[in-house]
N, C-alpha and C positions, 0 to 999 in steps of 0.2 A: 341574828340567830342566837336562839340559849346555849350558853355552853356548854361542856360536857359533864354529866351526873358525877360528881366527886368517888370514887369509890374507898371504903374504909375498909384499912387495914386490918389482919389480926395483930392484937399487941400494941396496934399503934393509937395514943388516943387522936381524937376527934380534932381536927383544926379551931379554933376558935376568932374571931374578931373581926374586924369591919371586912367586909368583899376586900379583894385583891384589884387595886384602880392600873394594873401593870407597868408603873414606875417602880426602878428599881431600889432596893433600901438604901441611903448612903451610907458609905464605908465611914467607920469610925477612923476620928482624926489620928496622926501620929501623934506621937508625944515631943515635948519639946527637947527633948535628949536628943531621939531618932532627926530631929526635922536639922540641928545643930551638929549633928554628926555627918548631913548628906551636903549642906553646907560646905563644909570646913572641907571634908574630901572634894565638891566641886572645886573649892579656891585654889587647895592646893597643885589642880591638876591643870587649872588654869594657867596656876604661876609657871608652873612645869614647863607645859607648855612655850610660855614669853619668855622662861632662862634659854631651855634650848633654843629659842630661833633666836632672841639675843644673842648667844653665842655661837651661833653659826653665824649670823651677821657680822658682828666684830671679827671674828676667824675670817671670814669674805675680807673685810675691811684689810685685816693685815698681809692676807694675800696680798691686794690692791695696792697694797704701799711697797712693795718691792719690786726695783728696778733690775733688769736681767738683761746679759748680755753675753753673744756665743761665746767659746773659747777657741773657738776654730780649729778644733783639732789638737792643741796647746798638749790637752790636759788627760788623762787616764780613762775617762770617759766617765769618772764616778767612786767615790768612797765606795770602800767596804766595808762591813764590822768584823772581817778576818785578816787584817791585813794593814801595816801601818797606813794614818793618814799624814798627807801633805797639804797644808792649802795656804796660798799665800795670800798676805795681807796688805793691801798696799793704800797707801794714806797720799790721795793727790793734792797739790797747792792750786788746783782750779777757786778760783773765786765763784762760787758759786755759792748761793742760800743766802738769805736776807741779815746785815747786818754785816758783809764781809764784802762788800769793795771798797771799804779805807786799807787792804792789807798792801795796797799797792798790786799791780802787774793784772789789772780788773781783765784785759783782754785774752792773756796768755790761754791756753788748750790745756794747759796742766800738765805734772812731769810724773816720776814716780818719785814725789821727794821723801817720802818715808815709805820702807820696803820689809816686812818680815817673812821669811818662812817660817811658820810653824806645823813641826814634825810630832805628831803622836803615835806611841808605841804602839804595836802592834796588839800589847795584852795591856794599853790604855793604862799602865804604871806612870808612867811618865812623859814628859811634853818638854821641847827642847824649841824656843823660839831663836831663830837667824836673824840679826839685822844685818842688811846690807848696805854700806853707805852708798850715799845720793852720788858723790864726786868719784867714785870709785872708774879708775878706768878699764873698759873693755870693747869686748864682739858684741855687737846687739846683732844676733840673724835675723836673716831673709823672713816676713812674717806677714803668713796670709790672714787677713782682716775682714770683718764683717761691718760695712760703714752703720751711720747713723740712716742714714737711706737705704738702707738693703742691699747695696752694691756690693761687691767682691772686690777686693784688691789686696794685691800684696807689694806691701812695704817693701823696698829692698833695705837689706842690712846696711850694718854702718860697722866700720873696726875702727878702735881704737879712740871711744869717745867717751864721756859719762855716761853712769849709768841710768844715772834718771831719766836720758832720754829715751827711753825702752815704751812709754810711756806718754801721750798727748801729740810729741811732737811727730811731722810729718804722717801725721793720721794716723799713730799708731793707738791699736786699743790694750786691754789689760789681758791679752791673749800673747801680744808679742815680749811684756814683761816676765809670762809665765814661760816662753822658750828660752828668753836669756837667764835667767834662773836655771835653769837646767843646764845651760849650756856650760853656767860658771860650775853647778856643784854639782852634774850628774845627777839630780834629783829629776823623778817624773814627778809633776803636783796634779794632786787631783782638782781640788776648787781653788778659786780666788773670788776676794770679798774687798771692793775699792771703798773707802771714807772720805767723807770729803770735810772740812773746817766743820759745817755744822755736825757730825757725828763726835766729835770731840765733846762738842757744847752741847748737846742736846743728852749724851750717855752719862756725861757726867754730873747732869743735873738731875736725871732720870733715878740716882742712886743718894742723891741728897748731898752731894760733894765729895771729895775725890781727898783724902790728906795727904799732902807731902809738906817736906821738914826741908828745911834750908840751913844751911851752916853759915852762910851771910847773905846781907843785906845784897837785894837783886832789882839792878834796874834798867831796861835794856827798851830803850825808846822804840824803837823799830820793831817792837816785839808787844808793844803796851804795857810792858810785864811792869809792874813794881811794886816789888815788897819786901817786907823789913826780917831782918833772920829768924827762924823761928819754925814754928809748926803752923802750918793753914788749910784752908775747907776750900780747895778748888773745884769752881761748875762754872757753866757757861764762856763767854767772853778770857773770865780770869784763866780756866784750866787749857785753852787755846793758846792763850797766851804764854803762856807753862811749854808748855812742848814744843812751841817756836821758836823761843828762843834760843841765843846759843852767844851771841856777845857779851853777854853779864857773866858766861862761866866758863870754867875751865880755860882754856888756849881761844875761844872763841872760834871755835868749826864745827863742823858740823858733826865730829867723833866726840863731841863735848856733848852737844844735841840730843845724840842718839842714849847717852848715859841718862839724860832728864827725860824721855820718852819712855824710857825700858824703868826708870824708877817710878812715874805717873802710870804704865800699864801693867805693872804688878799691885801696884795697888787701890788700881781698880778692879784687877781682881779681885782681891785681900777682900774688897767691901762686897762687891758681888754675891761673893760666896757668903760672906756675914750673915748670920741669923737676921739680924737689921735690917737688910736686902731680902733673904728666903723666905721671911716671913713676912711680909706685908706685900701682900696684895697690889695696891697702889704702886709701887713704888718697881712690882712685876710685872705691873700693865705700861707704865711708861716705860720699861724698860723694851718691851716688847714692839711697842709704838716707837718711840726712838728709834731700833734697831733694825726694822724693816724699814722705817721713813729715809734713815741717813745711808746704808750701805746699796751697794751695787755688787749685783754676783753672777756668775757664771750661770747661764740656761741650765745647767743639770741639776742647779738647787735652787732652784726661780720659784719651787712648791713650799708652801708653808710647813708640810709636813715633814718633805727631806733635809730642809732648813732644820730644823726639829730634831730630826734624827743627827742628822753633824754635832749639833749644838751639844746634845745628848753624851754624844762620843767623846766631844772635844774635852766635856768638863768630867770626865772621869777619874783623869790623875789629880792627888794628893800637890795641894801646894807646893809643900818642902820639895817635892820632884818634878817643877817645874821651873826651869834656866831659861835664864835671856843673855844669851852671847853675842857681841860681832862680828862679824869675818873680818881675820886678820888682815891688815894693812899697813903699808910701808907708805912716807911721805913720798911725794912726786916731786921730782925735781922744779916742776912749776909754783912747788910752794900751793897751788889752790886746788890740787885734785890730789888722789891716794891709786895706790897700785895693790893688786893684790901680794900679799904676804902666801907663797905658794910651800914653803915648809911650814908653817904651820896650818895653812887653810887645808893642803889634802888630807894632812890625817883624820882635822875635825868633819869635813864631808865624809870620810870612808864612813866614820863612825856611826853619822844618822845613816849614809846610805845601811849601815850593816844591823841599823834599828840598835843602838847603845845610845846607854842613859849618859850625862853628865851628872849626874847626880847618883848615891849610894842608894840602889834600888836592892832591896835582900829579897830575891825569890827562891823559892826550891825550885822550881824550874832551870833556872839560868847554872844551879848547882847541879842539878841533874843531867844536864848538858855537858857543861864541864865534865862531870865523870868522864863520857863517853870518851874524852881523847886520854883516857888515862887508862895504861892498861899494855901487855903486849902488844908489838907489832913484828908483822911478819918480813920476811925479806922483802925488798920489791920485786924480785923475779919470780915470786909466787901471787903476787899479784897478779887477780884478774878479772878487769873492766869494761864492762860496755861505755864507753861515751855517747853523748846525746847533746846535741847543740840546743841550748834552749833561748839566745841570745840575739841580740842585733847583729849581734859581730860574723860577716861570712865565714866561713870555715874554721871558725871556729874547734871544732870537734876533731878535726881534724888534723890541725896546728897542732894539736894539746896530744896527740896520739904520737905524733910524730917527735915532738919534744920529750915524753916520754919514755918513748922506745930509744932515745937515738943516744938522751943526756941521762936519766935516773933509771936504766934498767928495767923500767915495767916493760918487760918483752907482752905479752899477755893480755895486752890491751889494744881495744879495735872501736872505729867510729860507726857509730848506725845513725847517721844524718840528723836530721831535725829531730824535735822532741817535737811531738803532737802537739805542743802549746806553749806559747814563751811562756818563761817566768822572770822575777824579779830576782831571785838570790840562786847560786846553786846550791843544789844539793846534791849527796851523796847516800843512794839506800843501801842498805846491806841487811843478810840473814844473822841471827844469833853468832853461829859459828864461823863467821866472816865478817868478827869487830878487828880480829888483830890485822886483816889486809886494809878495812878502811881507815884503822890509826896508820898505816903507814901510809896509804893512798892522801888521807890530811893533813899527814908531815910534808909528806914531798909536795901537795898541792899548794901549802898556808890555807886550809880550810878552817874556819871559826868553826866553834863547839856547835853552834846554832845550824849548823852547814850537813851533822850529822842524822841521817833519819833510819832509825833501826825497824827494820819492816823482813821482806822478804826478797828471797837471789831469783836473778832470773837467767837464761841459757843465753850464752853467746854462741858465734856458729858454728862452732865445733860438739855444741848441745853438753856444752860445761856450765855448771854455774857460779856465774859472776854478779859480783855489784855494779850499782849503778851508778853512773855521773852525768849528772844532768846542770849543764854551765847554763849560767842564769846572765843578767844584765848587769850585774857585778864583774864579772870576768871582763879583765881588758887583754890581756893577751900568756900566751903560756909560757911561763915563767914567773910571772910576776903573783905575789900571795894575794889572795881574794878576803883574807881575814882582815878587819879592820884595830886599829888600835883600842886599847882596852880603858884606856886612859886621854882626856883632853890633852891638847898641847899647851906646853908652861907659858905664861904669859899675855894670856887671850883674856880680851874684856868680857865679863861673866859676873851676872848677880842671881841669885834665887827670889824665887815669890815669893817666899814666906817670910822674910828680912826686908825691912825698912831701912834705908837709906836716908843720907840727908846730901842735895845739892850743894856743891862746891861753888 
């Protein structure tokens, strides 16, 4: 059929040129700028793309390389970032990982032959690492266990044995190490992180070698160890061999040992933190690989994230404010095992328990504290206190009411049972105009400055207002001061991280 009569426009001129065959006209090409530019934006989005799933992959991968194990109750249930951490460190002599059964004892379960607590402050100033010797004698308690089969059992305790066996023997796992810890220094831990021979070797090769200085010639067969005085670049095999040993130095025990451990773990810190270490890539991916490949930890940081987040925590204090001490000990009359040293070890546990540095940490805070016990104080018979038990301890609250009415004259003081929620430390709240009852209520208590919290009074049951006292897990019983010493005790082995040593 013809098609439709064209009509013309006014104004418009006249169509002109061949019929219209109704294909469309083609689009003029882009140019090679434009065609270059949609390119180069696909590549990129492409690459985009293969980084992220690359790195969710490897992020998967390093999940996949960490080994987890309960703590059965052991442990706090979890870090927090308000509140100091604890987590112990413990380095087992299991023969395990390729290249480590010439160490001898290829069958043994493993012990806890190297032991640290490491305490970080509360406002992450500073970090206080515990060794505890292997031969040390004590209580290992009653310790319920989670086997390698899913089974439940619990271990019964043992008094009066070494400590390392806290540890492999009689099935026990790194849950029963973190009760006997506790049990010696009153510490709750929150994680535990097991190494085994190959985490030595694999971390210290991860960072390109490890330097430690020797003051003489060391050669200690049983240990592989030998090398000539000097300065040297320990990884693998060699840096193993470094912190095994113990015959080539000092008295040859294992309080010699723990000095060559504590000198090799500061200065793998030292490198860590190095620009050498932070900045290369490489060398923060094998550290990464290493470190999930070689440790073993606690179900509550089994996530690569939370892992992360601790890690995060832990590296927050300043070297110079980071100490490696041992707990004090006194030789055993067996000549092969060590006792604890109890005038020096409780003051230094009061002190982490009371979150204090070993080191010269300047805060205005910790000065701002101190003020508070400076200043009048009022009689004690115008003292006037609610107690509150916030403790393990039964009756706490009540002990403490009684002690003070009966021995220091706080007539005025009354117990209201439990506190809505344990705590760890006590404290003491008070109004403005009720500092000078709680400097006296901290005098007669031994409350640390950190113990005082200036807030608001609330009504006792005569609908008077009194301050607060709320006895924490610090409190052992009433009488005895809850303040911990201000200072280390004299005599205790202690070196900083930031100081290089050289083996004896």
């Amino acid at each position: 059929m013809p098609g439709p009569r064209r009509r013309r426009g006014r104004g418009r001129p006249e169509e002109s040129g061949p019929p219209s065959t109704g294909r469309r006209r083609p689009k003029p090409k882009a140019s090679k700028a434009k065609r270059a530019l949609k390119w180069g934006l696909g590549t990129v989005a492409v690459l985009l793309v293969v980084a992220l799933t690359a790195g969710y992959l490897y992020w998967q991968h390093l999940n996949d390389n960490i080994t987890a194990i309960d703590d059965d109750g052991a442990g706090t249930g979890g870090f927090s970032a308000d509140r100091p951490i604890n987590v112990l460190l413990i380095g087992t002599d299991k023969r395990t990982g390729k290249g480590n059964e010439g160490y001898g004892d290829a069958g043994s379960a493993g012990h806890a032959d190297t032991t640290i607590l490491l305490h970080v402050s509360k406002d992450r100033t500073n970090t206080t690492a515990l060794s505890i010797p292997r031969d040390m004698i004590t209580d290992i308690p009653d310790c319920p266990t989670t086997q390698a089969d899913g089974s439940k059992k619990t271990i019964p305790g043992t008094s009066q044995t070494r400590f390392n066996e806290s540890l492999g023997q009689s099935g026990r796992t790194p849950s029963c190490t973190m009760r006997t810890v506790t049990e010696i220094t009153g510490i709750k831990i929150d994680h535990f992180m097991v190494a085994d021979f190959n985490a030595v070797k694999t971390l210290s090769t991860a960072v390109g070698g490890v330097p430690i200085c020797l003051a003489k010639d060391i050669n200690d067969p049983k240990s592989h160890l030998n090398l000539p005085k000097g300065e040297h670049l320990l990884k693998g095999d060699d840096a193993l061999a470094f912190v095994r040993t113990r015959h080539a130095v000092g008295f040859g025990g294992d309080l010699d040992r723990i000095k060559l451990q504590q000198q090799f773990l500061t200065s793998l810190m030292r490198k860590m933190k190095s620009n050498d270490t932070l900045t290369s890539p490489s060398k923060m991916l094998d550290l990464a690989e290493a470190a999930t490949k070689a440790l073993t930890v606690d179900s509550k940081i089994s996530d690569l994230n939370k892992l992360t987040d601790l890690g995060i925590e832990l590296g927050k204090a300043d070297l110079k404010n980071i100490s490696f001490v041992t707990t004090p000990v006194v030789d055993n009359t067996d000549g092969a095992t060590v006792l604890l040293d109890e005038a020096k070890a409780k003051p230094l546990f009061a002190m982490l328990r009371a979150d204090k540095s070993l080191t010269e940490v300047k805060e205005q805070k910790k000065k701002e504290e101190q003020a508070r016990l400076k200043g009048p104080k009022s009689a004690a018979s115008e003292v006037r206190v609610n107690i509150y038990n916030g403790s393990d301890t039964a009756g706490a609250a009540q002990s403490t009411v009684t002690w003070l009415q009966t021995e220091q004259g706080v007539l005025k003081s009354s117990q209201l049972g439990n506190a809505p929620e344990k705590q760890a430390k006590t404290t003491l709240e008070y109004a403005p105009d009720q500092a000078d009852q709680a400097r006296r209520l901290a005098d007669i208590m031994g409350l640390p400055a950190s113990a005082m919290k200036p807030g608001k009074s609330e009504e006792n049951s005569q609908g008077l207002p009194a301050i607060k006292l709320v006895l924490g897990d610090d409190f052992e019983e009433a009488g005895t001061p809850i303040s911990a010493p201000s200072k280390a005790p004299e005599g205790i082995q202690k070196v900083e991280a930031d100081k290089a040593v050289c083996a004896k």
